[in-house]
C-alpha positions in Angstrom: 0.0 0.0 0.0 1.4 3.4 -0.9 0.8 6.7 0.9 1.9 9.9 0.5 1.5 12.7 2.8 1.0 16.3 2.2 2.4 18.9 4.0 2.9 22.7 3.3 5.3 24.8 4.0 4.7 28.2 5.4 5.2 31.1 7.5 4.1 30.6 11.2 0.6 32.3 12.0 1.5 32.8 15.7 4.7 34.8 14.0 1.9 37.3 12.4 0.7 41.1 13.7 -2.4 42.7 12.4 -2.0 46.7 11.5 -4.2 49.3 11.7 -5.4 48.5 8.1 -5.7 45.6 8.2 -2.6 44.1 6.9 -0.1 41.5 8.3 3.4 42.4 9.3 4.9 39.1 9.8 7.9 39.4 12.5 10.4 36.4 10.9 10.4 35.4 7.7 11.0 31.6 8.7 8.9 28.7 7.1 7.6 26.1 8.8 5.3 23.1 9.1 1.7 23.7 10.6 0.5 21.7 13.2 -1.9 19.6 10.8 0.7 18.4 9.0 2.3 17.1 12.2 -0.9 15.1 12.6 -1.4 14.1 8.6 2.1 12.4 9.2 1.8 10.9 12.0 -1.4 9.0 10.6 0.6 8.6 7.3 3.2 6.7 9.5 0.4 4.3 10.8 -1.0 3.8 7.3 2.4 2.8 6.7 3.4 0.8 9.1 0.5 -1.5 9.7 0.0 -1.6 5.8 3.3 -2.9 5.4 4.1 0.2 2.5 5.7 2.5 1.3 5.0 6.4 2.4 6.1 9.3 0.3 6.4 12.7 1.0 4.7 15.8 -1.1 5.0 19.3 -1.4 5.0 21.9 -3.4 6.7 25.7 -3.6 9.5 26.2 -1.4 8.5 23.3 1.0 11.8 21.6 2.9 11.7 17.8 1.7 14.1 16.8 4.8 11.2 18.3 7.6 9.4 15.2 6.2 12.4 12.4 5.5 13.4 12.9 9.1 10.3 11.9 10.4 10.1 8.5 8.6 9.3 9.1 4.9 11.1 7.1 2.8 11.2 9.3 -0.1 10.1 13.1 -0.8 8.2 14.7 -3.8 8.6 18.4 -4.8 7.7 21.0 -7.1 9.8 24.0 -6.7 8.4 26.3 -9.3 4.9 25.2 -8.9 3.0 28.5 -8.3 2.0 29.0 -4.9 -1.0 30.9 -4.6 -3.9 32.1 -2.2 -6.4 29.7 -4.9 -7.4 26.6 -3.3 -8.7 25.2 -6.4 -5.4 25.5 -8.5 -3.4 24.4 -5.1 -5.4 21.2 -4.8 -5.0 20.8 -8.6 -1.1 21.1 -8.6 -1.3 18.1 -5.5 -3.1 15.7 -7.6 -1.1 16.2 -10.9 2.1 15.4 -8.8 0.6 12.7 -7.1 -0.2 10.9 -9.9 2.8 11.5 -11.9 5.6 10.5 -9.2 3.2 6.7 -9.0 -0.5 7.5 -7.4 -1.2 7.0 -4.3 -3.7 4.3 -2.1 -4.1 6.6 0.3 -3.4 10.4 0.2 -3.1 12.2 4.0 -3.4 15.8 4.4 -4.4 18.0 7.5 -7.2 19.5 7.7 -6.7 23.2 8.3 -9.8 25.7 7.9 -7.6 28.0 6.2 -7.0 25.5 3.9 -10.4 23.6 4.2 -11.3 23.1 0.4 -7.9 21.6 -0.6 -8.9 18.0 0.7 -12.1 17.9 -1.2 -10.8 19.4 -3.7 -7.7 17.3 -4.2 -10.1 14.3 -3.9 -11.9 15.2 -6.6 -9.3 15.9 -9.0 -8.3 12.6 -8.0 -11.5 10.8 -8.3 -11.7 9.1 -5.1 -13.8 9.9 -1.3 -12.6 11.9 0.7 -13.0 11.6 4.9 -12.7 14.9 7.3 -11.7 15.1 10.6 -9.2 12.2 10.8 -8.2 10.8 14.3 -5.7 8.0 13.3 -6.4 5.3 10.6 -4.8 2.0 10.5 -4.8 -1.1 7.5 -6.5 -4.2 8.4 -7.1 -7.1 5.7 -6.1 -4.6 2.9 -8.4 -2.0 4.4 -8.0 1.2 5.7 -9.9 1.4 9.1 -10.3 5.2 10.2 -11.4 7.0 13.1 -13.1 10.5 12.6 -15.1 13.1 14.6 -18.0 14.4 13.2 -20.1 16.6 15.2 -19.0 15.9 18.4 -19.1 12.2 18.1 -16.1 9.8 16.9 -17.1 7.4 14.1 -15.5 4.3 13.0 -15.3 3.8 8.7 -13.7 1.4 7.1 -12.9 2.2 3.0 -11.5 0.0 0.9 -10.1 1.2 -2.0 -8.1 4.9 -2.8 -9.1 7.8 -0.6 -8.3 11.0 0.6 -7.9 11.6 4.6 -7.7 14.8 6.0 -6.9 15.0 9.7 -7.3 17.1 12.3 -4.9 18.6 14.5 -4.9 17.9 17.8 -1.7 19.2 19.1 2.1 20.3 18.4 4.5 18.0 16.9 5.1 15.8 20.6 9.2 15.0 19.8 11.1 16.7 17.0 13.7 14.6 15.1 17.2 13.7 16.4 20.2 14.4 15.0 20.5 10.8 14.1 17.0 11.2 11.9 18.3 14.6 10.5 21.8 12.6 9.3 19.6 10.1 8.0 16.9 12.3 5.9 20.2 13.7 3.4 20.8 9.8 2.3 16.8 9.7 0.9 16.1 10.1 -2.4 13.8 13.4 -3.5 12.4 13.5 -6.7 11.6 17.3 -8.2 9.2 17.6 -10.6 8.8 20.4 -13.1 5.4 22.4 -13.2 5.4 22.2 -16.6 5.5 18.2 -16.8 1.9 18.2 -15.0 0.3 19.4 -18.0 -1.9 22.2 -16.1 -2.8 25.6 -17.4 -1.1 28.2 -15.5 -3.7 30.3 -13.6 -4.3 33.8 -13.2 -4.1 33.3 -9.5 -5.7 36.0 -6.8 -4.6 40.0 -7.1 -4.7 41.9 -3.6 -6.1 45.1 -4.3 -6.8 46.1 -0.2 -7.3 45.4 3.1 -9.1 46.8 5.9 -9.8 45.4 9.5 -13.4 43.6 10.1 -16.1 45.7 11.5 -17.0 45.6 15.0 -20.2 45.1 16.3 -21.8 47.2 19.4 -23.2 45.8 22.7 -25.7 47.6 24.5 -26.7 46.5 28.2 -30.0 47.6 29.4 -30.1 48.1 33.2 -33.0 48.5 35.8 -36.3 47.7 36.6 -37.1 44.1 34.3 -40.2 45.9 32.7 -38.5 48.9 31.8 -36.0 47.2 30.2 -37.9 44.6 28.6 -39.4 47.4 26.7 -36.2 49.3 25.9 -35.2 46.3 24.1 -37.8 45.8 22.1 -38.0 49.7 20.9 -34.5 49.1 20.4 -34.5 45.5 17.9 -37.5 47.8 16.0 -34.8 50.7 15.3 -32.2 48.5 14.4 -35.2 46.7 12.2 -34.7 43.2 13.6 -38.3 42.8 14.9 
């Protein structure tokens, strides 16, 4: 059973100020992991290990294939100069195209971020195959891939036989970073790099920032004093503001 497991590389949110108008000033410049891609691995590395496979890393941009060979992927998958842009659609389009050309994939992991919420789906559908949200931890019994979710609230118990897309949720930081023993390790695994161009996709206009601005606020007001008085001070007050 193959698996690959997505991860993107990017800046660290908690590294991010909001100004005045709205825009981010971002106080290092440093990429990193997120903390769903911590989780999308460490399910990958189940799917892996009780599916007796092989699990391959992808990513695409300026993503660092070593953050994912020294954490037990035997191999890594890149695109360098594939665009990287604020589109989910042409992002999740990009994924699929290199998963498929570096050898397809039985299972494909991903977190499940809500910035990046349509990218699972998305990717699943390029890919033609179901995808499952909210991923706990999945495991391969008799060929098939057993997964626990949670979905509203509850955990569920699926079992899918056949390709499939799981996204899964974050549920803490990364418990024990690598060793230098794994970091020696991750420069002796192959990485393959594969051109933008040899996906055969149409380049996309992408998204164009023309402005930002910080959200409105709403206003509370608290009525005090006698429960009758108030009572009708509210509701002259939802008339004004046209909700009653």
């Amino acid at each position: 059973m193959r698996a690959v497991v997505v991860y993107k590389w990017a800046r660290d949110p908690g590294g991010a100020t909001v100004r005045g108008d709205g825009s981010v000033e971002w106080r290092s410049p440093k990429l990193v992991a997120g903390e769903d891609d911590h989780a999308a691995l460490a399910v990958a590395r189940q799917v892996a290990e009780t599916g007796g496979g092989q699990l391959v890393g992808l990513t695409v941009g300026d993503g660092d294939a070593s953050w994912a060979l020294a954490r037990g992927v035997a191999e890594a998958v890149t695109v360098p100069d594939a665009p990287v842009q604020a589109d989910q659609a042409a992002t999740a389009a990009v994924l699929a195209a290199a998963v498929q050309a570096s050898g397809g994939a039985d299972v494909v992991l991903i977190g499940d971020a809500e910035e990046h919420a349509q990218v699972p789906t998305t990717l699943a559908g390029h890919l033609g195959v179901p995808a499952l949200l909210g991923v706990l931890d999945a495991t391969v019994v008799d060929g098939r891939v057993q997964v626990r979710r949670a979905v509203d609230g509850q955990v569920e118990t699926l079992t899918v036989t056949g390709p499939v897309v799981l996204a899964v949720a974050a549920e803490g930081p990364e418990g024990r970073a690598p060793g230098m023993k794994e970091l020696l390790a991750a420069r002796k695994r192959p990485v393959t790099a594969l051109a933008f161009a040899d996906l055969d996709l149409a380049a996309t206009a992408g998204l164009t920032e023309t402005g930002t601005r910080l959200p409105e606020q709403g206003t509370a007001r608290l009525f005090r004093g006698d429960p009758a008085d108030t009572a009708r001070e509210l509701v002259a007050a939802l008339r004004t503001e046209g909700v009653l």
